[in-house]
RODO-2510 file (C-alpha; in nm, 4 decimals, decimal comma):
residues 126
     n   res          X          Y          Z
     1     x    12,3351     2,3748    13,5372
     2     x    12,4493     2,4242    13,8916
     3     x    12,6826     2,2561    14,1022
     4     x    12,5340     2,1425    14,4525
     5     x    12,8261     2,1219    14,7481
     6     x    12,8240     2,0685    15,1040
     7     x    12,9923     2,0015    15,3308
     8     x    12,7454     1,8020    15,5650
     9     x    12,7985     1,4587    15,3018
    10     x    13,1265     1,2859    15,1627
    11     x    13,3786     1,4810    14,9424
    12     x    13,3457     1,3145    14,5728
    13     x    13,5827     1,0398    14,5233
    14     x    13,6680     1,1158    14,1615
    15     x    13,5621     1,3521    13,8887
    16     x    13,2519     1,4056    13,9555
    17     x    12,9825     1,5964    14,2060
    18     x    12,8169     1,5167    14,4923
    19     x    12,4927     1,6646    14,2968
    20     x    12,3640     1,8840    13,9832
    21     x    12,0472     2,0764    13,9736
    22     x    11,9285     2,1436    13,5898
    23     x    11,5997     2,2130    13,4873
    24     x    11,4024     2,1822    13,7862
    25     x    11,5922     1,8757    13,8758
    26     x    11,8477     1,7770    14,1192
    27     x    12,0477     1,4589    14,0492
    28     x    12,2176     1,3117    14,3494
    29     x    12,5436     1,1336    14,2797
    30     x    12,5514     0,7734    14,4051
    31     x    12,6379     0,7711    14,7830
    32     x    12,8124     0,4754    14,9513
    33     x    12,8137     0,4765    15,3206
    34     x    13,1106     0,7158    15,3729
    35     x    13,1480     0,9320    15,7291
    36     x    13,1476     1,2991    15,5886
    37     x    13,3676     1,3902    15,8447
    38     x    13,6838     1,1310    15,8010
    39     x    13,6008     1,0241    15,4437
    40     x    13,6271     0,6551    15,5945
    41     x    13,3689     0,3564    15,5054
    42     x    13,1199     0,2829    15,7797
    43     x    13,1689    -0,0153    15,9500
    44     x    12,8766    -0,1998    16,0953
    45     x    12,5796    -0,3891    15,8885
    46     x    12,4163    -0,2926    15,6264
    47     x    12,1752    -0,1517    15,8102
    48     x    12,3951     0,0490    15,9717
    49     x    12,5145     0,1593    15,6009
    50     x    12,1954     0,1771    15,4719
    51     x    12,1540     0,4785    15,7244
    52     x    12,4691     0,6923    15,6767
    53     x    12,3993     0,6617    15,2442
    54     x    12,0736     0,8214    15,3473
    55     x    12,1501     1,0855    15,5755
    56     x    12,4113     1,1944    15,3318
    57     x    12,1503     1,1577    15,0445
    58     x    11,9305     1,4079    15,2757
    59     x    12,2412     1,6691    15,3602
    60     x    12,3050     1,6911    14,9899
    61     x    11,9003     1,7063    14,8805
    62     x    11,8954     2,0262    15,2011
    63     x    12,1428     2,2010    14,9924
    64     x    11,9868     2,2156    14,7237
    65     x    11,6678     2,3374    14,9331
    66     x    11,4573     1,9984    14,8630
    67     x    11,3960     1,6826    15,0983
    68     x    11,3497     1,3458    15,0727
    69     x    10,9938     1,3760    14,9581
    70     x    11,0950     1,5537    14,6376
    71     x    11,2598     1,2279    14,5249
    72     x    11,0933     1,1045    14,2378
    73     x    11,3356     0,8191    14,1788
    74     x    11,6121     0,6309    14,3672
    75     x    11,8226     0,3803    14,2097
    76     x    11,9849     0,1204    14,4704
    77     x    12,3063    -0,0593    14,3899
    78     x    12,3886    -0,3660    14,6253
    79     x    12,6595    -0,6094    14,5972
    80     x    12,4581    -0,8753    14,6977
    81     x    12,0915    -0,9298    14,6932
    82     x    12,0270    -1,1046    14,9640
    83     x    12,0449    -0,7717    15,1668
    84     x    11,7138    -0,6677    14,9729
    85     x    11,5009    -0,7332    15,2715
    86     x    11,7082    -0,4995    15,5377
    87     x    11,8004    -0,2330    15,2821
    88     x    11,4488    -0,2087    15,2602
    89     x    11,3190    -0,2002    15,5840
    90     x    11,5796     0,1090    15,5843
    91     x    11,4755     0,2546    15,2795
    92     x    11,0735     0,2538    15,4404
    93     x    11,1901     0,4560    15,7260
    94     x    11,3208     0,7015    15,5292
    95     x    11,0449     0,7300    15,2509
    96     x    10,7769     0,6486    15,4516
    97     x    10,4445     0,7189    15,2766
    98     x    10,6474     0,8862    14,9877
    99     x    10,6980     0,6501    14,7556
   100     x    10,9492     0,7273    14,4483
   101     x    10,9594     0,4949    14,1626
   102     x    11,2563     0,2834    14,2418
   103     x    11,5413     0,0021    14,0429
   104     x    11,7038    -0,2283    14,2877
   105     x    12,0243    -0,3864    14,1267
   106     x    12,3044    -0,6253    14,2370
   107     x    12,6729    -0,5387    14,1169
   108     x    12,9853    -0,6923    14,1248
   109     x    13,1853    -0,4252    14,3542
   110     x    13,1315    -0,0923    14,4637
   111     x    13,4260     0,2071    14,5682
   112     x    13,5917     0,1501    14,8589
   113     x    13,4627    -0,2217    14,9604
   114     x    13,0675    -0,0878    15,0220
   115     x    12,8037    -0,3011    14,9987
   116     x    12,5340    -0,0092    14,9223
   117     x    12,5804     0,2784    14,6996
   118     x    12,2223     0,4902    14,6517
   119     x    12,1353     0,7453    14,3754
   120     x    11,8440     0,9659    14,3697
   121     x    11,6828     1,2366    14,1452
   122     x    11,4574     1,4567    14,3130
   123     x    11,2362     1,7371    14,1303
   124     x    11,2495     2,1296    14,3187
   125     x    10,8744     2,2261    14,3755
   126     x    10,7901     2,6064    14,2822
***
């Protein structure tokens, strides 16, 4: 198992990291819409957080030396679900014709008062 770090995404908030690579896998830690360089929420929409969760989703997948087309699954935590349609219309310009297999879910909270939290596994091509 080995520990992926970097410095270009958010610092973990608790005991955990940002992502692990093990056995030809890299799991990405769920990312909420935290500014890598102050630690601070996002303000704005949720498009607007929609977009910083996935350009730290792709800073942590480019340290481990994959992209966002080696996602094979993203799992998409809202706080409420009537965001679905703009989280979405994010989420296609990111995976455009990729097209990872995918759960949507609504939650009660998230850390720090976000209202999108994304997690993704991705699979290293030899």
């Amino acid at each position: 198992m080995k520990i992926i770090t970097t410095d270009e995404a958010p610092k973990a908030i608790g005991p955990y990291s940002q992502a692990v690579e093990a056995n030809g896998f890299v799991f990405v830690s769920g990312q909420i819409p935290l500014d890598p360089l102050t630690g601070d929420l996002v303000n704005g929409d949720i498009k607007k957080q929609a977009s910083r969760v996935f350009e730290n989703i792709k800073a942590i997948l480019k340290t481990s030396g994959c992209t966002l087309k080696n996602v094979v699954k993203a799992t998409v935590f809202v706080t409420d679900l009537k965001n679905f349609a703009a989280i979405n219309e994010v989420y296609s310009q990111y995976f455009q014709d990729h097209k990872p297999a995918r759960s949507f879910v609504e939650v009660s909270a998230l850390p720090k008062g976000a209202q999108v939290e994304i997690e993704v596994i991705a699979v290293k091509e030899e």
